[in-house]
N, C-alpha and C positions, 0 to 999 in steps of 0.2 A: 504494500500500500504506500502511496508516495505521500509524505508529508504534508504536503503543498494540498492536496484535495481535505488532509483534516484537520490542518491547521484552523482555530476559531477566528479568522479575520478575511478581511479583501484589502487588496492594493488598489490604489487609483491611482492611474497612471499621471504623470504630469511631467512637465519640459525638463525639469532639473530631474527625474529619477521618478520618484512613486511615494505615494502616503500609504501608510499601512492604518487601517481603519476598524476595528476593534474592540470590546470590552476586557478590560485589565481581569476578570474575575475570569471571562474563559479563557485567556492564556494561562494562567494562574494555574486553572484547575487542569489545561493540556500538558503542559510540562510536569505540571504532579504525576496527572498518570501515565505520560511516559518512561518515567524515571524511578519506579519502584525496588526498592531494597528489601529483599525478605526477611526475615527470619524465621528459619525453619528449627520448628518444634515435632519432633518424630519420637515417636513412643514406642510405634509396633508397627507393622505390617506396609501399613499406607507408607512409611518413612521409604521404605526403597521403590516406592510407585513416582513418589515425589522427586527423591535422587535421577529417578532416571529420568522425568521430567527435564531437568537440570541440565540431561547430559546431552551430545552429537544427536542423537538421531533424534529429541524432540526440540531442544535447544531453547530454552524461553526467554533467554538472552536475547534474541533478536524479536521479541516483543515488550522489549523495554523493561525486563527483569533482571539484568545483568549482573548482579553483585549479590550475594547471599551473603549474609553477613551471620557470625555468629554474637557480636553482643545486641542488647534492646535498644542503645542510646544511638545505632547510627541504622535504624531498622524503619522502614514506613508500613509494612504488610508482614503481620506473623502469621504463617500456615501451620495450621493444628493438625498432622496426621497422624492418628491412634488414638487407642483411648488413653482417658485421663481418669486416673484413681484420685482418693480424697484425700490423699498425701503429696500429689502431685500438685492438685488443682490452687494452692497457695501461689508456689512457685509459678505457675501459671500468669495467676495476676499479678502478682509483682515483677513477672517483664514485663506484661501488658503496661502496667503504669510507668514503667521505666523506658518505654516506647515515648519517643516527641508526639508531640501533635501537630499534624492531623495525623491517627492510624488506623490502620483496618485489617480486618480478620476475616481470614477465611479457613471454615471448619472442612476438613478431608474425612473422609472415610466414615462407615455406619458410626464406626466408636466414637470420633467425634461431633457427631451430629447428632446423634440420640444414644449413646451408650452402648449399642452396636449388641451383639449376639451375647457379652456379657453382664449384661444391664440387671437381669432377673436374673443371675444365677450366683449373686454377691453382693455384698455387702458395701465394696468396697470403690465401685467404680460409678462416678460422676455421670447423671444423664445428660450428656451434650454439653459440648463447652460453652453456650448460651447459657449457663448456667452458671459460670464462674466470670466470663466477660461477654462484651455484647458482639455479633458475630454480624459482618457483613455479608458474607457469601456462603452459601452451601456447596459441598461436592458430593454427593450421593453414590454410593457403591461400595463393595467391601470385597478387596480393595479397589477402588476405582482406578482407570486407565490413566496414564498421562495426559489422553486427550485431554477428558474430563477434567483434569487441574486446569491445562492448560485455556478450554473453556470456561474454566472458572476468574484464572486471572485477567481475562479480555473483558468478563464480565462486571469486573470490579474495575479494569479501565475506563470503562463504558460508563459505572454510577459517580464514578471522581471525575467525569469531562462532560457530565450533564450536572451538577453539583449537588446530586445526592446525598452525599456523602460526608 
């Protein structure tokens, strides 16, 4: 996709070069969501759907996710893959809040969207990470494909460039 067609602005041409014509809040929000920094949270399963996400043959670097980061202070999107136990779920939000503002969250896999196939068989494990923080995006599957992240993160492009978000 070329820049140029989703960039939020028009140029008007004139003698000396061009005016670029615009609101400051949708550039604002087009450079946000091009520019997302993860932080990945892997617990189980979904963690190596998302690694591979990551890698050559899905490559989500060239849709503006290029840097994974492991601390919360240089992070804009923490991906939750697996589930989350009630020992976890602290640690959870205290990156969440150690995350700058603005950030966003996207829940992977049954475990973390709804406590996944161990939900009712324990004691111990957190129904969905909407639970512990507020969660922008859903990825449904257990484990779900790389597309399906990779769906997911276009779709949180898509709520930060209309200003959902």
């Amino acid at each position: 996709m070329d820049v140029r067609q989703t960039f939020p602005g028009q140029v008007h041409p004139t003698a000396g070069g061009g005016i670029l014509v615009t609101k400051l809040d949708e550039v604002i929000n087009w450079a946000r969501s091009n520019s997302l920094w993860p932080l990945v949270f892997g617990t189980s399963c979904c963690a190596i759907e998302m690694m591979s996400t990551a890698s050559a043959k899905y490559d989500w670097s060239r849709f503006g996710f290029e840097v994974a980061r492991a601390t919360p202070r240089q992070a804009d999107v923490i991906i939750i893959a697996g589930t989350i136990v009630n020992k976890m779920a602290p640690v959870l939000k205290r990156l969440y809040d150690q995350m700058p503002d603005p950030k966003y969250v996207i829940a992977m896999g049954a475990c973390a969207t709804s406590g996944g196939p161990f939900f009712y068989n324990t004691y111990s494990v957190v129904k969905g990470a909407d639970h512990v923080i507020p969660v922008d995006v859903y990825v449904a599957g257990c484990p779900p494909r790389p597309e399906a992240l990779l769906h997911a993160l276009i779709t949180l492009q898509e709520k930060i460039r209309s200003g959902a978000s």
